[in-house]
C-alpha positions as CSV (number, residue, x, y, z in Angstrom):
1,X,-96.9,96.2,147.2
2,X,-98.4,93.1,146.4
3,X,-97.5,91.5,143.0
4,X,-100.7,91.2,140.3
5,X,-101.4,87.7,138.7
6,X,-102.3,88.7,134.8
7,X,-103.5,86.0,132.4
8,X,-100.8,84.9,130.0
9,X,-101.0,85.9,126.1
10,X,-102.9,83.4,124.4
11,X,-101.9,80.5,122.4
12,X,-101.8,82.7,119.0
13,X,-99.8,85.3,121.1
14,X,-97.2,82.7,122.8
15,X,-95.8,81.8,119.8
16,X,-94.9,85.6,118.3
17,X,-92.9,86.8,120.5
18,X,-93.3,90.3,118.5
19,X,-96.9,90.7,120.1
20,X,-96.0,90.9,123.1
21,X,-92.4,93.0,123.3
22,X,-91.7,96.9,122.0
23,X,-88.4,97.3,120.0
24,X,-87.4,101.1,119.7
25,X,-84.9,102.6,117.5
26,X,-82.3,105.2,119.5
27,X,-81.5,107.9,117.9
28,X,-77.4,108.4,117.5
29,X,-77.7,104.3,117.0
30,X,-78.5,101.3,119.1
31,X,-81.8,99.6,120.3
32,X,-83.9,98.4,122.9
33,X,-86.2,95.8,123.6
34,X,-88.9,95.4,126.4
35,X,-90.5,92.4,127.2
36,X,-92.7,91.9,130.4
37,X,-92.9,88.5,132.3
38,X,-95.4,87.5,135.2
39,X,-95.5,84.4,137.3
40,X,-92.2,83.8,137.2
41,X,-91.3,80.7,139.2
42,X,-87.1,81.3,138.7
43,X,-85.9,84.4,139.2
44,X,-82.8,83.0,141.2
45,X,-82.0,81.1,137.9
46,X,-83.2,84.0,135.8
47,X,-80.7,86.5,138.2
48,X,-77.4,84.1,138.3
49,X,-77.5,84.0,134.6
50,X,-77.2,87.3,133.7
51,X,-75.1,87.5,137.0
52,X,-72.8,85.0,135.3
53,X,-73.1,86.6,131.6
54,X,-74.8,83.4,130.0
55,X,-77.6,86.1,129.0
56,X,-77.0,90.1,128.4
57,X,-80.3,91.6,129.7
58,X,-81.1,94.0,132.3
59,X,-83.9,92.8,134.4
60,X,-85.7,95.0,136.4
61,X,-88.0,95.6,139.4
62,X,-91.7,95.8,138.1
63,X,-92.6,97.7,141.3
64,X,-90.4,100.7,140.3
65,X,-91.6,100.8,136.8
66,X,-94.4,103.5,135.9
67,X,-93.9,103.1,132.1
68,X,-91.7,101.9,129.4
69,X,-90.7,105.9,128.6
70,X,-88.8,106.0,131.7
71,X,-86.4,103.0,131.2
72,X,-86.4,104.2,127.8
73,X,-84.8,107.2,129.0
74,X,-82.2,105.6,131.0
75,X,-81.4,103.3,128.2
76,X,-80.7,106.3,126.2
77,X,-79.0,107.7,128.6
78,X,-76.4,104.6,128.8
79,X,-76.0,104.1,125.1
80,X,-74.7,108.0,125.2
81,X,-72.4,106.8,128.5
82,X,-71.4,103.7,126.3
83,X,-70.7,106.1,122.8
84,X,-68.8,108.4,124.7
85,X,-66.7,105.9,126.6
86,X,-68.0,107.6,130.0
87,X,-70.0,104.4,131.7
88,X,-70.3,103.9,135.2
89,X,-70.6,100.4,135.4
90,X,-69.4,97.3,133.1
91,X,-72.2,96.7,130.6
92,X,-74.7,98.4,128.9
93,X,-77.3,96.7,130.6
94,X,-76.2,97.1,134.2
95,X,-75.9,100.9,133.1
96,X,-79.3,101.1,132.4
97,X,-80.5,100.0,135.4
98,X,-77.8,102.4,137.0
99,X,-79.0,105.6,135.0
100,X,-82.9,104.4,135.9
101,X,-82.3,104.8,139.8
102,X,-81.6,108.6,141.0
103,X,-79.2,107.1,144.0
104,X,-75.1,107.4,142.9
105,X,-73.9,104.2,144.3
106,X,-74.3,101.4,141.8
107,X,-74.8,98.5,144.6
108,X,-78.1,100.7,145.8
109,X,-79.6,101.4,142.5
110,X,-79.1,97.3,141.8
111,X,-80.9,96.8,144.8
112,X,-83.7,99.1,144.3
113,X,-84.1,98.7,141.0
114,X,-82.7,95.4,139.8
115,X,-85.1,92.0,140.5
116,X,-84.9,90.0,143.6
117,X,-85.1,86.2,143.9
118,X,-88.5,86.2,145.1
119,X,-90.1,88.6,143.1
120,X,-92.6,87.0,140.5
121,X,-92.6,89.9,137.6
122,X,-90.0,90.9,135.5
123,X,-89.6,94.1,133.3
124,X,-86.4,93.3,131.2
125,X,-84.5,95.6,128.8
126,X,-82.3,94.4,125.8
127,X,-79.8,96.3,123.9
128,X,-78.7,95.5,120.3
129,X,-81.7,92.6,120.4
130,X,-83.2,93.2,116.9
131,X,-83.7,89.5,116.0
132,X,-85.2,88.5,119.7
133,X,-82.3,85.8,119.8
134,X,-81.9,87.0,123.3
135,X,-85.1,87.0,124.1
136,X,-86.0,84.0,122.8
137,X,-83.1,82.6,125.5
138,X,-84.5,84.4,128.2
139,X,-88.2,82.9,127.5
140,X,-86.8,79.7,126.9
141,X,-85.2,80.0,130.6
142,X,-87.7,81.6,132.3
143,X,-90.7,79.4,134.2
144,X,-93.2,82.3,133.5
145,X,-95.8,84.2,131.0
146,X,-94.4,86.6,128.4
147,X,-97.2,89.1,128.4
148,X,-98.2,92.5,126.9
149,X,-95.3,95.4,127.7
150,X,-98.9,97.6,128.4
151,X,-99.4,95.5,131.1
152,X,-96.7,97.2,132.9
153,X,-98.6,99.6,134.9
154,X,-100.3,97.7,136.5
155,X,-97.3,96.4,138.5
156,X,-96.0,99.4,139.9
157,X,-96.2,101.1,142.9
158,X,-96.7,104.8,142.3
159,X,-96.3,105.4,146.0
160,X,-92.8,104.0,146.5
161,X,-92.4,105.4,143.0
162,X,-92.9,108.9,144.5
163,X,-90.7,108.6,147.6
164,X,-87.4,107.1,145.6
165,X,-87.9,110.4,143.0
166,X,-88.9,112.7,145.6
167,X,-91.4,113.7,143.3
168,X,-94.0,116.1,145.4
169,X,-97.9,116.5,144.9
170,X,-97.1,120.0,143.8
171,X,-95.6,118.9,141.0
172,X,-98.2,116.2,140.1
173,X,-100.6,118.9,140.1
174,X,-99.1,120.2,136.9
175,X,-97.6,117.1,135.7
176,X,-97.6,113.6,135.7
177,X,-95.6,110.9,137.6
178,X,-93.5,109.5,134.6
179,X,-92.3,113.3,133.1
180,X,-91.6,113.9,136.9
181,X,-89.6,110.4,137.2
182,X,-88.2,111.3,133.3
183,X,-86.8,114.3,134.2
184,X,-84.9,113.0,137.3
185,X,-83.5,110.5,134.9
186,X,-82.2,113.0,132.7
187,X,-80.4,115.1,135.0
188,X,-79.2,112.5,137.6
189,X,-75.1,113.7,137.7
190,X,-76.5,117.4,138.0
191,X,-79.3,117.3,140.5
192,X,-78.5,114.8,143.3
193,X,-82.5,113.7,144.7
């Protein structure tokens, strides 16, 4: 799928970042922010420093996004890995990204799911980031727009969506593609797709 060009927030937006990002209180403790970024001119950079832990963010594939829910889910799903000392992988934030993808091995749900050097959007999640002082590093270091979070569906590809989740027309016909994706999420270690 080719990547959409969105205008950037406007000058009253670009200087509050709270306009443009959802923060959500989990239940059992924790939170997560979302911020969305387009034209991004450095996603090697962007990539080698979380790669290199000078920023703790998950960043993820637009493309394989439908809506904020499902990486909401996951990130629930990884805070409960990280409460009950069961995590797969060695942060909170590569965990996310791990409980977002329905594959098992942790190097193909990176690959599917986490952001490539020459993709242009960004979808990031951030754990514990009440104060947006991660954020506010990340914007700082990326060469792109920070724009609306409801932006977001306009970058994904419902088709390859579909085909990762398996998700059927069947079941579109009495649902929709993120409870589909959503419930996938949830039961991942039960229900190989």
């Amino acid at each position: 799928m080719a990547e959409t060009s969105v205008p950037a927030a406007s000058a009253a937006d670009a200087g509050d970042i709270s306009s443009n990002v959802v923060t959500i209180n989990i239940q059992g403790g924790g939170h997560v922010t979302f911020a969305l970024f387009n034209n991004v001119g450095n996603m090697k950079e962007v990539r080698q420093s979380v790669m290199n832990g000078e920023i703790e963010a998950a960043l993820l594939k637009t493309s394989m996004i439908h809506d904020q829910f499902q990486v909401l889910t996951a990130a629930h799903k990884a805070l409960h890995h990280r409460r009950t000392k069961k995590m797969i992988t060695k942060n909170i934030h590569s965990e996310i990204l791990y409980c977002l993808s329905p594959l098992k091995g942790i190097s193909d749900s990176f690959r599917k799911f986490g952001v490539g050097d020459k993709d242009i959007t960004l979808f990031t999640a951030i754990v514990d980031d009440v104060n947006h002082t991660v954020l506010t590093q990340m914007k700082t270091k990326i060469k792109g727009d920070l724009v609306s979070v409801s932006l977001l569906p306009q970058f994904s590809d419902e088709t390859e969506i579909k085909k990762m989740y398996k998700v059927t027309a069947d079941e579109l016909n009495i649902g929709n593609l993120v409870d589909a994706v959503v419930c996938r999420i949830a039961v991942k270690e039960i229900i190989a797709v």
